[in-house]
TITI-705090 format. One record per residue (C-alpha): residue number from 1; x, y, z. Coordinates in nm, 2 decimals. Example, Ala and Ser with C-alpha at 12.3 -4.5 7.8 and 13.67 -1.06 7.14 Angstrom:
REM TITI-705090
{k: 1	east: 1.23	north: -0.45	up: 0.78}
{k: 2	east: 1.37	north: -0.11	up: 0.71}
REM end
This chain:
REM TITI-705090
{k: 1	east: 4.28	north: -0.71	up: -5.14}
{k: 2	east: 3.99	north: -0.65	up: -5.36}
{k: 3	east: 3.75	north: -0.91	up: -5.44}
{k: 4	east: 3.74	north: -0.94	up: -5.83}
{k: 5	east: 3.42	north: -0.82	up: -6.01}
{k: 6	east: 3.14	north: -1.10	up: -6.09}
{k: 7	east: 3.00	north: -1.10	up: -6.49}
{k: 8	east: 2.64	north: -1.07	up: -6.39}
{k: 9	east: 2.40	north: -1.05	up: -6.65}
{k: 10	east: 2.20	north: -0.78	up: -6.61}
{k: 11	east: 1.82	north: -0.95	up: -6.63}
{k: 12	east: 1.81	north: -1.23	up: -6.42}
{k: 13	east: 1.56	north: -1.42	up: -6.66}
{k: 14	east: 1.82	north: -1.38	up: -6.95}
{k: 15	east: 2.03	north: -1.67	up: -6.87}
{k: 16	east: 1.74	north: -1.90	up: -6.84}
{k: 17	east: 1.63	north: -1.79	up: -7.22}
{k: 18	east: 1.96	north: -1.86	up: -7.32}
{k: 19	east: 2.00	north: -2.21	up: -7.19}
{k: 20	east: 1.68	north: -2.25	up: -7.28}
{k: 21	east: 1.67	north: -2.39	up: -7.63}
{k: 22	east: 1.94	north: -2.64	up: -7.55}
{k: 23	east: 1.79	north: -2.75	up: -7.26}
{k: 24	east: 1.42	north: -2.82	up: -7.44}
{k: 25	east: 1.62	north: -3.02	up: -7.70}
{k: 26	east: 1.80	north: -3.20	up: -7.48}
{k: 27	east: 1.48	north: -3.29	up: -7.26}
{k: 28	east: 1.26	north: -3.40	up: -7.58}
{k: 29	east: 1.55	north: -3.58	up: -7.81}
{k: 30	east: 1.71	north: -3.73	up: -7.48}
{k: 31	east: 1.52	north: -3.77	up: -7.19}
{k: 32	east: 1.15	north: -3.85	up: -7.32}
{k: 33	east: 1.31	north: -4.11	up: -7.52}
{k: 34	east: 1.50	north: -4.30	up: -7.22}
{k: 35	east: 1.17	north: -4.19	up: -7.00}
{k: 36	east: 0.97	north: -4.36	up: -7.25}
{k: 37	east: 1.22	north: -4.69	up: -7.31}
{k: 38	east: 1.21	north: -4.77	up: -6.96}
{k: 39	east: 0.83	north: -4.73	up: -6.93}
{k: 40	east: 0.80	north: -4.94	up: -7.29}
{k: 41	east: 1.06	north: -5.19	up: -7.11}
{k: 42	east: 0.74	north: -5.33	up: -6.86}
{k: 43	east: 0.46	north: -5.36	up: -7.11}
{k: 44	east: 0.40	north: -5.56	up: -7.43}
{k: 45	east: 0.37	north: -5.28	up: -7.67}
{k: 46	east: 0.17	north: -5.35	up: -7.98}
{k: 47	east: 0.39	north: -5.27	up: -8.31}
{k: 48	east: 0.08	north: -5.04	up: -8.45}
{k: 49	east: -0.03	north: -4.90	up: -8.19}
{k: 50	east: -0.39	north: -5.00	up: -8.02}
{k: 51	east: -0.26	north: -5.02	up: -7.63}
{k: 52	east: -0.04	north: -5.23	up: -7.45}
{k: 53	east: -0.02	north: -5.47	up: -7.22}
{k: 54	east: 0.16	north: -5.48	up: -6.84}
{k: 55	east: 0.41	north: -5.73	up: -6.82}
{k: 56	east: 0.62	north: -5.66	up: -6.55}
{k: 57	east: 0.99	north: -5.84	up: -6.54}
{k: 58	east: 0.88	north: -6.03	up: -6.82}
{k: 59	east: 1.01	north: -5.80	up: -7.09}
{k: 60	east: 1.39	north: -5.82	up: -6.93}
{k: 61	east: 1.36	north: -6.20	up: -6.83}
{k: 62	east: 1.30	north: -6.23	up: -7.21}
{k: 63	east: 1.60	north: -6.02	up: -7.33}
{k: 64	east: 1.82	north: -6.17	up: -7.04}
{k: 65	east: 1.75	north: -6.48	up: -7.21}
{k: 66	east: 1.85	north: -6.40	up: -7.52}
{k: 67	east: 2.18	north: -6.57	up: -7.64}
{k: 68	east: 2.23	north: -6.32	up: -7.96}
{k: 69	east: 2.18	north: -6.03	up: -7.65}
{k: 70	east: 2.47	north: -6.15	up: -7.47}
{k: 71	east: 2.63	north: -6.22	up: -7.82}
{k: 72	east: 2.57	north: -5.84	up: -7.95}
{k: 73	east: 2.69	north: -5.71	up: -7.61}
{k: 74	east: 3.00	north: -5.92	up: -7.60}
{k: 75	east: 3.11	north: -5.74	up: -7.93}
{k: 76	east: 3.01	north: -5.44	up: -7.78}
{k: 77	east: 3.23	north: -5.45	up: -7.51}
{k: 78	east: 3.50	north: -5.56	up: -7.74}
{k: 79	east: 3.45	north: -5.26	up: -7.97}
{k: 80	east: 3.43	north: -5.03	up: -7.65}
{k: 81	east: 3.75	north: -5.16	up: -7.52}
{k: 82	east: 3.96	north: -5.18	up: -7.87}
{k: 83	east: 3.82	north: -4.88	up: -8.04}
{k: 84	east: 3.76	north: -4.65	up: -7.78}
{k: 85	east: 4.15	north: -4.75	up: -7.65}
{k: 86	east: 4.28	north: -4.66	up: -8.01}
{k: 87	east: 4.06	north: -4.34	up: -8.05}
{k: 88	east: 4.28	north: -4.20	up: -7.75}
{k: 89	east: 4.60	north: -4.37	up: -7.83}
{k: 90	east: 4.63	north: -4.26	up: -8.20}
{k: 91	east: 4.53	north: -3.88	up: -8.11}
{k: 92	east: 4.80	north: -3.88	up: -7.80}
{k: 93	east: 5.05	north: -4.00	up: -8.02}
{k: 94	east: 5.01	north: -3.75	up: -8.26}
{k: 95	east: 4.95	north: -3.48	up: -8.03}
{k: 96	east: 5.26	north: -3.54	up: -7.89}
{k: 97	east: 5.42	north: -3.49	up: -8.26}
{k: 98	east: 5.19	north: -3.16	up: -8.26}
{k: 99	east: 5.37	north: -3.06	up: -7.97}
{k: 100	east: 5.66	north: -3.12	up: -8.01}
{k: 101	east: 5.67	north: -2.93	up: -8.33}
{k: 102	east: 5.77	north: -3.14	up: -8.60}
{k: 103	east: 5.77	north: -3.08	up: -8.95}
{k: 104	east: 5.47	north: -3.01	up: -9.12}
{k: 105	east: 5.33	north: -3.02	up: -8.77}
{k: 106	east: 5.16	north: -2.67	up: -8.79}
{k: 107	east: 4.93	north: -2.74	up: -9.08}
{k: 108	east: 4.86	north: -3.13	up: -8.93}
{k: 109	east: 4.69	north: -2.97	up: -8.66}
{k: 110	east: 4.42	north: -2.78	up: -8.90}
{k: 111	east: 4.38	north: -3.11	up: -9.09}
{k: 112	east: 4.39	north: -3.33	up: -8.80}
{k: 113	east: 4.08	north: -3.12	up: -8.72}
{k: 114	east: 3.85	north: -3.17	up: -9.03}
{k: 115	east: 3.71	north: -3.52	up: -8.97}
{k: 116	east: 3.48	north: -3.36	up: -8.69}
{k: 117	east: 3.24	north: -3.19	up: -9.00}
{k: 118	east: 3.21	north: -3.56	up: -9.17}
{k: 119	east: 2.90	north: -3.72	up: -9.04}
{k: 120	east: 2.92	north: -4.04	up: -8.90}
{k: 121	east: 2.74	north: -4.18	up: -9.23}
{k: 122	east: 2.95	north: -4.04	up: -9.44}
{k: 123	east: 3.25	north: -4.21	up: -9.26}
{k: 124	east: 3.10	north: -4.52	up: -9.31}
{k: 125	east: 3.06	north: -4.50	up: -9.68}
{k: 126	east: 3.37	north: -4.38	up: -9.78}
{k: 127	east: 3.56	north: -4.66	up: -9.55}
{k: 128	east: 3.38	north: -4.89	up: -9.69}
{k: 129	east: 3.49	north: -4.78	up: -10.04}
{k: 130	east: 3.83	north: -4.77	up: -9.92}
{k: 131	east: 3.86	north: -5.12	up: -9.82}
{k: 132	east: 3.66	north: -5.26	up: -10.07}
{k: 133	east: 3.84	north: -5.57	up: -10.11}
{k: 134	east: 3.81	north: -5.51	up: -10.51}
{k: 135	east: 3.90	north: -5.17	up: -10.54}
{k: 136	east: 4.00	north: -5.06	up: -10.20}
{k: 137	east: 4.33	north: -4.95	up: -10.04}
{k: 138	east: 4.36	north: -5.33	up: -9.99}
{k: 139	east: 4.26	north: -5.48	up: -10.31}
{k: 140	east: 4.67	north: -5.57	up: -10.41}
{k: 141	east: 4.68	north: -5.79	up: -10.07}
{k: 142	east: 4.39	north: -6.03	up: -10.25}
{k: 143	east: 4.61	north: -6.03	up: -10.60}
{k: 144	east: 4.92	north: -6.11	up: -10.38}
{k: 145	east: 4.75	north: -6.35	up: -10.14}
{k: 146	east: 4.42	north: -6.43	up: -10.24}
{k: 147	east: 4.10	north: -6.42	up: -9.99}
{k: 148	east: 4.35	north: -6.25	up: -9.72}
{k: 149	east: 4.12	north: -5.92	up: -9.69}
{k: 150	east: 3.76	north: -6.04	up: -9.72}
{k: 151	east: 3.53	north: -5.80	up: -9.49}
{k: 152	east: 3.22	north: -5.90	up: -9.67}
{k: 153	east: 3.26	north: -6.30	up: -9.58}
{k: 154	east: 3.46	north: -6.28	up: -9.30}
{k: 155	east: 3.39	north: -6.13	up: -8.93}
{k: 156	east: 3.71	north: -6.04	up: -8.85}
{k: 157	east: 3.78	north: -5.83	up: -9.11}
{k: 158	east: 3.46	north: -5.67	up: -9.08}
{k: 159	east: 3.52	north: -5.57	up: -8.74}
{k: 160	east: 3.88	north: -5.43	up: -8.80}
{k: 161	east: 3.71	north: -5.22	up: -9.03}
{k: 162	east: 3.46	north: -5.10	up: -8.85}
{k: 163	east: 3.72	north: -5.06	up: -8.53}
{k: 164	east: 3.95	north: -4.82	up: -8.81}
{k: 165	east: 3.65	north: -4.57	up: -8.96}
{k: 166	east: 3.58	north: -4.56	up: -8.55}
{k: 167	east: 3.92	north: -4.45	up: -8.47}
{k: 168	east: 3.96	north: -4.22	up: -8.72}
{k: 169	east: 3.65	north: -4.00	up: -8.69}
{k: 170	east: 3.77	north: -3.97	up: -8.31}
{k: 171	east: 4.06	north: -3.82	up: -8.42}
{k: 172	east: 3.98	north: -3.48	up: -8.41}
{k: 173	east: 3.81	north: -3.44	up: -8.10}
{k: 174	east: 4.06	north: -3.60	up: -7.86}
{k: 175	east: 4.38	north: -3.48	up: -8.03}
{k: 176	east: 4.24	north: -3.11	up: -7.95}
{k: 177	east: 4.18	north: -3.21	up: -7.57}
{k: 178	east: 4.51	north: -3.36	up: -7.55}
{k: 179	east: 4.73	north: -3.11	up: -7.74}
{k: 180	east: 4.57	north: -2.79	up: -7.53}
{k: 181	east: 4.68	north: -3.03	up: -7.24}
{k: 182	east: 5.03	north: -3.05	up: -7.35}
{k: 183	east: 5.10	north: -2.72	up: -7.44}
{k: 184	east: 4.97	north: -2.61	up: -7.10}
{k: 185	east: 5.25	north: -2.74	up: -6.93}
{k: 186	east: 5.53	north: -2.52	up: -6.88}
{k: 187	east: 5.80	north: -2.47	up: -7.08}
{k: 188	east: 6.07	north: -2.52	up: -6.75}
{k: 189	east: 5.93	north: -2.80	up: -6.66}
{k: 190	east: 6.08	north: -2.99	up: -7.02}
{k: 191	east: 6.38	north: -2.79	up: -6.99}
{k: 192	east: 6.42	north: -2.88	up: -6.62}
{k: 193	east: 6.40	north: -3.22	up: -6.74}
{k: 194	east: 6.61	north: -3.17	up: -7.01}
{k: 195	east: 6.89	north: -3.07	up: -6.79}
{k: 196	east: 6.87	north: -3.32	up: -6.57}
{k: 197	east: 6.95	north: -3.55	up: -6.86}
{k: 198	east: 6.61	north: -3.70	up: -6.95}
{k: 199	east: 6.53	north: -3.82	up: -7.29}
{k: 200	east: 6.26	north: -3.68	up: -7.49}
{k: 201	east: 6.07	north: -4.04	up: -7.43}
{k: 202	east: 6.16	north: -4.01	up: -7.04}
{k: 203	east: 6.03	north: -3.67	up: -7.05}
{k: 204	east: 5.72	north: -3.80	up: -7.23}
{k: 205	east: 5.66	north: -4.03	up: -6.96}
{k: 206	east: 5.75	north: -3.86	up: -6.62}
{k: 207	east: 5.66	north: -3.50	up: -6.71}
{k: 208	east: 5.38	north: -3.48	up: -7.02}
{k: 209	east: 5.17	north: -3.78	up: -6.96}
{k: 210	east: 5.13	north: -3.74	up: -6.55}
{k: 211	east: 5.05	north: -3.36	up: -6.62}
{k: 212	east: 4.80	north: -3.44	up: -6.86}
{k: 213	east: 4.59	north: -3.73	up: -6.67}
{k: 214	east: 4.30	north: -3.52	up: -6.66}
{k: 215	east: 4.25	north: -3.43	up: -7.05}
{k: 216	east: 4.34	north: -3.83	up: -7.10}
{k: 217	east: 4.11	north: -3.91	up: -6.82}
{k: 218	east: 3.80	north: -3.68	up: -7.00}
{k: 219	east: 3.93	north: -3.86	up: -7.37}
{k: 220	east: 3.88	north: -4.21	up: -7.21}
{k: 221	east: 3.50	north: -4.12	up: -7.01}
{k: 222	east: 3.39	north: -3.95	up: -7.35}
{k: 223	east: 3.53	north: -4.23	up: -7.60}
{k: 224	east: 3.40	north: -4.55	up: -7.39}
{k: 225	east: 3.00	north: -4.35	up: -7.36}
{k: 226	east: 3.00	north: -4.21	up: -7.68}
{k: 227	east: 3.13	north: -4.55	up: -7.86}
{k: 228	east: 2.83	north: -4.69	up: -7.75}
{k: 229	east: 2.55	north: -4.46	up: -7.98}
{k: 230	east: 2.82	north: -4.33	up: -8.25}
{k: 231	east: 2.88	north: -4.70	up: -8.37}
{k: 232	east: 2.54	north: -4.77	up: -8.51}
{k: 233	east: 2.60	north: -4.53	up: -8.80}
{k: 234	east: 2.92	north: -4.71	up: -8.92}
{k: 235	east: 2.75	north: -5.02	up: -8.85}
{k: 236	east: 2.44	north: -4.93	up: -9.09}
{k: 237	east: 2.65	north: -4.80	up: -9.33}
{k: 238	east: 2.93	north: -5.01	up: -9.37}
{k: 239	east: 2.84	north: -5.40	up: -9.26}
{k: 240	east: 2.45	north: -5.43	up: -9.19}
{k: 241	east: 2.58	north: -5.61	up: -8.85}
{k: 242	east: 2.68	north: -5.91	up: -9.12}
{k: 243	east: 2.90	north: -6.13	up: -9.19}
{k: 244	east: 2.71	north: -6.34	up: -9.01}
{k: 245	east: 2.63	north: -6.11	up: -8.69}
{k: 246	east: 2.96	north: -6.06	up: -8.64}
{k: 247	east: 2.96	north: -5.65	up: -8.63}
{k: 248	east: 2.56	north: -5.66	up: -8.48}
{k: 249	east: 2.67	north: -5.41	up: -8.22}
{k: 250	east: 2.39	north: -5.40	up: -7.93}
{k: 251	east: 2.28	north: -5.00	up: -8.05}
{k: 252	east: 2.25	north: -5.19	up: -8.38}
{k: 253	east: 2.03	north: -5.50	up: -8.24}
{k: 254	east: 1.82	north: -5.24	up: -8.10}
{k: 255	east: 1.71	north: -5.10	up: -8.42}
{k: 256	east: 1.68	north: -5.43	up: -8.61}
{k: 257	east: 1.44	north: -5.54	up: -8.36}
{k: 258	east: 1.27	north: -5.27	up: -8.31}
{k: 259	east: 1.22	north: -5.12	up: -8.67}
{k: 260	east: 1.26	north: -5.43	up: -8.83}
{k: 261	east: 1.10	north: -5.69	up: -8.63}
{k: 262	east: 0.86	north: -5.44	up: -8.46}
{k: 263	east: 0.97	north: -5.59	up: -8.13}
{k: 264	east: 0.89	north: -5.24	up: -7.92}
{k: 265	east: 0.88	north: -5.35	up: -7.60}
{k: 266	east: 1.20	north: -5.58	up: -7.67}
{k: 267	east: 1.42	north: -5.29	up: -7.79}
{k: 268	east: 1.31	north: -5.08	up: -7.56}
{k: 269	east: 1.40	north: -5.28	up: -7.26}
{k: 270	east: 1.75	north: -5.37	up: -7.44}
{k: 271	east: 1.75	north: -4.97	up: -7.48}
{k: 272	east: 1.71	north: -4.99	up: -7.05}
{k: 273	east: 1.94	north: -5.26	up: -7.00}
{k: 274	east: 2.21	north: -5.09	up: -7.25}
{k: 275	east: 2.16	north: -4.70	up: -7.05}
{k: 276	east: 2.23	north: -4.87	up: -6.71}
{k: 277	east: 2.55	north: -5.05	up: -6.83}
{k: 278	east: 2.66	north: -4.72	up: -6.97}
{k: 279	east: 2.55	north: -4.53	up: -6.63}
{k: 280	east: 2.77	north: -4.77	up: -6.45}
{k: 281	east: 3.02	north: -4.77	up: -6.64}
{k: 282	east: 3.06	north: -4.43	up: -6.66}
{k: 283	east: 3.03	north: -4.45	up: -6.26}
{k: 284	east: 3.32	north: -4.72	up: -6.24}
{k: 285	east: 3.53	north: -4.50	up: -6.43}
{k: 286	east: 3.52	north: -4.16	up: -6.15}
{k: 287	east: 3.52	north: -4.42	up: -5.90}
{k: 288	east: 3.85	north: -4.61	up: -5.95}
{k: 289	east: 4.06	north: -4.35	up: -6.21}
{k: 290	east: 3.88	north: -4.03	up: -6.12}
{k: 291	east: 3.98	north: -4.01	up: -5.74}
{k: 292	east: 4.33	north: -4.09	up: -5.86}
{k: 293	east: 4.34	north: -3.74	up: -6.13}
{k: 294	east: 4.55	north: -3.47	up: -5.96}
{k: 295	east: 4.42	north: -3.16	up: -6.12}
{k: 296	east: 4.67	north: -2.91	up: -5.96}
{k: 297	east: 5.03	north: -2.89	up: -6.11}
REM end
């Protein structure tokens, strides 16, 4: 049997021009930055520039230290479970609808899809505009029961807010991951269920959602890194990390401290601190649910 024919490009520099644009963004917008946090993270950087000064540990026995550090990271962790849990959730649920071809299910698919164009700014604004607790979605709960809906006093509000715009501008991406999964399981495989008298929820749980592990597997890496950066534009937008601190996110306490307090070498090392939690996170994860995928069907 015949080997099948390799795509070969046919200059051997071409690919390298081709990945080359990326790759110089990626190295300058990514890299340098985290390169240069780390190195900020043992010196005591002047705000204005005019050197700096080697500190060692210092910087990180300093931020360790920190009570609203461990605050801003406990809400991180919160959001990270809550909304990234939610962001996969809400798009397997209705992919599953998608699937399964409801009504109207065709053209949800195309508008499931548009959120991915709105910038995370624009998210922001427009949720908070929507549950405004004046003129909001919301407002009839205060006429009905007033002070019940109150993000602008109260934290937890704030945070379910912040937790829904979060949710919803995942949407798009997971719900495309997780519908190709479903409908790339055979068609037999329902109908073999089907007559072996399973319901459409049994079927849900022993066929659809074993056979799609790894697309819910990729969701869940992708959701629980990216809620990480992707909530500090919601955050700027929407609360200001107020009431109180409540929503001051870690990505958020970065910038505050460092653009705001012109504490360089303090953000940077929180910048350190936050890429190694995220590094081993992301490490936990293949460790103890990636060995446990079975990507053959």
């Amino acid at each position: 049997m015949s080997q099948p024919a390799q795509a070969l490009f046919g200059n051997r520099w071409l690919p390298v021009f081709l990945v080359a644009p990326l790759a110089l963004l990626i190295i300058i917008f990514f890299y340098a930055p985290i390169f240069q946090a780390f190195y900020w993270s043992f010196f005591l950087e002047r705000p204005f520039g005019g050197g700096s000064l080697f500190v060692g540990w210092q910087n990180f026995a300093r931020v360790l230290a920190d009570a609203q550090f461990w605050e801003a990271g406990r809400r991180t962790l919160m959001f990270m479970v809550v909304g990234s849990s939610l962001a996969v959730l809400v798009p397997l649920v209705l992919a599953l609808a998608a699937d399964r071809g409801l009504r109207l299910s065709r053209p949800a698919r195309n508008v499931l899809i548009w959120p991915k164009g709105v910038a995370g700014a624009s998210i922001g604004v427009v949720f908070a505009f929507m549950f405004n607790p004046f003129v909001g979605i919301l407002a009839p709960l205060n006429q009905w029961f007033p002070g019940i809906w109150a993000p602008g006093i109260d934290g937890t509000d704030a945070f379910i807010m912040l937790i829904a715009a979060h949710v919803w501008g995942g949407i798009p991406f997971n719900f495309v991951i997780l519908l190709a999964g479903l409908q790339s399981i055979p068609r037999t495989m329902h109908q073999a269920a089907a007559m072996d008298g399973a319901s459409p929820w049994r079927r849900v749980f022993d066929v659809q959602l074993p056979l799609i592990m790894p697309q819910l597997f990729l969701t869940l890496v992708l959701e629980f890194t990216e809620s990480v950066t992707s909530a500090f534009a919601l955050v700027d937008t929407m609360t200001k990390g107020g009431p109180g601190g409540a929503t001051t996110l870690l990505v958020y306490k970065i910038y505050v401290d460092g653009f705001n307090g012109y504490d360089l070498s303090g953000a940077a090392t929180q910048t350190a601190l936050l890429m190694i939690f995220v590094i081993f996170l992301t490490g936990a994860q293949f460790a103890f649910l990636g060995r446990r995928i079975n990507y053959e069907r």
